[in-house]
N, C-alpha and C positions, 0 to 999 in steps of 0.2 A: 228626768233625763239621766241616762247612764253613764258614766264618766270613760271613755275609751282607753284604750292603756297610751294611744297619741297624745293625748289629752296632761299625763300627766309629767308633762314636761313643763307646763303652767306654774306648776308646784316648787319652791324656792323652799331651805331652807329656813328662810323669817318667817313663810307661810305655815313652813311645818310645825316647827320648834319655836318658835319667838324670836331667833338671836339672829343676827346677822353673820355668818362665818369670815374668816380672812385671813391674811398671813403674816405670820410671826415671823421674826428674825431676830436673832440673838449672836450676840459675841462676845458673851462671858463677862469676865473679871478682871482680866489679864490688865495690864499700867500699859500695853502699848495698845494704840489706838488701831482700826479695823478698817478704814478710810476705804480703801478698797473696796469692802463689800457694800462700804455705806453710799458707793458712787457707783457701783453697778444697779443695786436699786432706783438711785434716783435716775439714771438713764434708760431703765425699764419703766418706772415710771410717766419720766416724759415722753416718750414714743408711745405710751398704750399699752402696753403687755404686762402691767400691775395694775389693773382698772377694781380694782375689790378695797377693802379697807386694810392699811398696811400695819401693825403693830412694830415696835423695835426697840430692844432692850440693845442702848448703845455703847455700855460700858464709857471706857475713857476716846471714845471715836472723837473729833470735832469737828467732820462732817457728818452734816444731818440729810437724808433725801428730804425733799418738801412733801407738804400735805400726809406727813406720816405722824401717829401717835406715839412716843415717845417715852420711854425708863430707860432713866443712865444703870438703874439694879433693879431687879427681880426677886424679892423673896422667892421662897420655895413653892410655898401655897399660891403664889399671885403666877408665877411663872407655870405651875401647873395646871392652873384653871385657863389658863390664855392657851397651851398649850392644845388640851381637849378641844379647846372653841376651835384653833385655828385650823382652816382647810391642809395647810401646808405648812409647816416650818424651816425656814432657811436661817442653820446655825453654823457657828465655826465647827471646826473639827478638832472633837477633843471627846476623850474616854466617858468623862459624868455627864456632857451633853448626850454622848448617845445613850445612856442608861435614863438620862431624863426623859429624851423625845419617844424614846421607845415604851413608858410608859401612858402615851396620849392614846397611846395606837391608832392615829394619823400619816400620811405622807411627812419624808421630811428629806432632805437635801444637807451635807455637806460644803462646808465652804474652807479647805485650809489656808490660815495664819501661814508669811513666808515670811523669814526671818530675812531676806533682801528687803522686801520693802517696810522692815523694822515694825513688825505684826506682831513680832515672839522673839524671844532670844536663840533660837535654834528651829530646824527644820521639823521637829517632829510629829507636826501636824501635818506636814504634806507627806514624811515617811508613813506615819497611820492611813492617812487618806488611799495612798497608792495602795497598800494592803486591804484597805477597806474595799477597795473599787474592784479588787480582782475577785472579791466572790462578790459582786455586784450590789453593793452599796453607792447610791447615787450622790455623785462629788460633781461639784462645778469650778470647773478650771479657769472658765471665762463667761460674761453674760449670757450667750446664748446655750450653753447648760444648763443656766436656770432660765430661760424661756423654753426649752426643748421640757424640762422636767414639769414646770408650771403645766403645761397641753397637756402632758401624760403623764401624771403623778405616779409613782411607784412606791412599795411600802414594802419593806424586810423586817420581819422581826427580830431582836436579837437573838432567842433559840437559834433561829436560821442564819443568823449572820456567825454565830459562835459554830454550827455545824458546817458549813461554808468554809469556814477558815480551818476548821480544825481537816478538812478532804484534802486543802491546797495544801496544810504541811505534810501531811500522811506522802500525798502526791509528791513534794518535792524531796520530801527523805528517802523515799524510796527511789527517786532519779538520783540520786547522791549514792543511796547502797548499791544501783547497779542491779 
C-alpha cells in the first residue's frame, strides 16, 4: 500500500527521529527573579495552549509553572542540545541569548525583563526588544504573544536580523540628513 502525501500527517516527530520535541524557556543569570514569564507560562499552560513538554531554565525565578521540567542553570553544552531539541524557545531578551538561540536554528520568541516589576536593574531589555521588533524579531509583550507565536512560529536569523537593522539605521539617518 502506498503511503499518500494525506497520509503523512500520521508522522510525528518521536515516529521520525526518536525524541519527543517541546519548549524551552529560558531567563538567564540575571539575581532578579522573572516571575512574570514564569506565570504567563503556567496560565498557558492551564488553559491548554502549552499541551507539549515544557523545559525551563529558571534562573533565581520563585515561581515555577506546574508540570514543567526544571534547571535553575544551564551549562553551555546542556543548554544547547535542549535548544536543537526544542520546537520553540521562549527566552528573555538579552544580546548572548539571541546569539545562542540563533544558533539552534529553531523558532524562538523574546520575552523583555522590566525594571518596574524589578526583572533588571534598568530598561534595556525592553530598549533592545523595541528595536528588535522593528525589523521583525518576535517579542511578547503579553501572553497572548506567545500564544499568537506558539500557532505560527517564525524564525530570523541573525545575518537577517543584523541586515534588518543595519536598513532601519541607514533609513533613519538619512530622514535626519534631510
Amino acid at each position: 500500500m502506498a503511503i499518500e502525501p494525506t497520509d503523512l500527517n500520521l508522522f510525528t516527530p518521536i515516529s521520525i527521529i526518536g525524541f519527543r520535541r517541546m519548549i524551552l524557556a529560558t531567563v538567564g543569570t540575571e539575581p532578579y527573579p522573572f516571575n512574570r514569564l514564569m506565570t504567563w507560562i503556567g496560565a498557558l499552560i492551564e488553559r491548554g495552549f502549552l499541551d507539549e513538554e515544557m523545559v525551563v531554565q529558571y534562573g533565581s525565578c520563585t515561581h515555577l509553572p506546574p508540570g514543567v521540567k526544571c534547571y535553575q542553570h544551564l551549562k553551555t553544552d546542556l543548554f544547547d542540545r535542549l535548544s536543537a531539541q526544542a520546537r520553540i524557545t521562549i527566552s528573555h531578551c538579552d544580546e548572548k541569548a539571541i546569539a545562542q538561540l540563533d544558533r539552534s536554528g529553531n523558532p524562538y520568541i523574546l520575552v523583555p525583563r522590566a525594571q518596574c516589576y524589578k526583572e533588571h536593574i534598568d530598561d534595556r531589555q525592553i530598549e533592545l526588544a523595541l528595536s528588535l521588533a522593528q525589523v521583525g524579531v518576535p517579542i511578547a509583550w503579553s501572553p497572548g504573544d506567545l500564544v499568537r507565536f506558539l500557532a505560527s512560529p517564525q524564525r530570523l536569523s541573525l545575518p537577517t536580523i543584523k541586515a534588518a537593522a543595519n536598513d532601519t539605521l541607514s533609513q533613519r539617518l538619512n530622514n535626519l540628513a534631510g
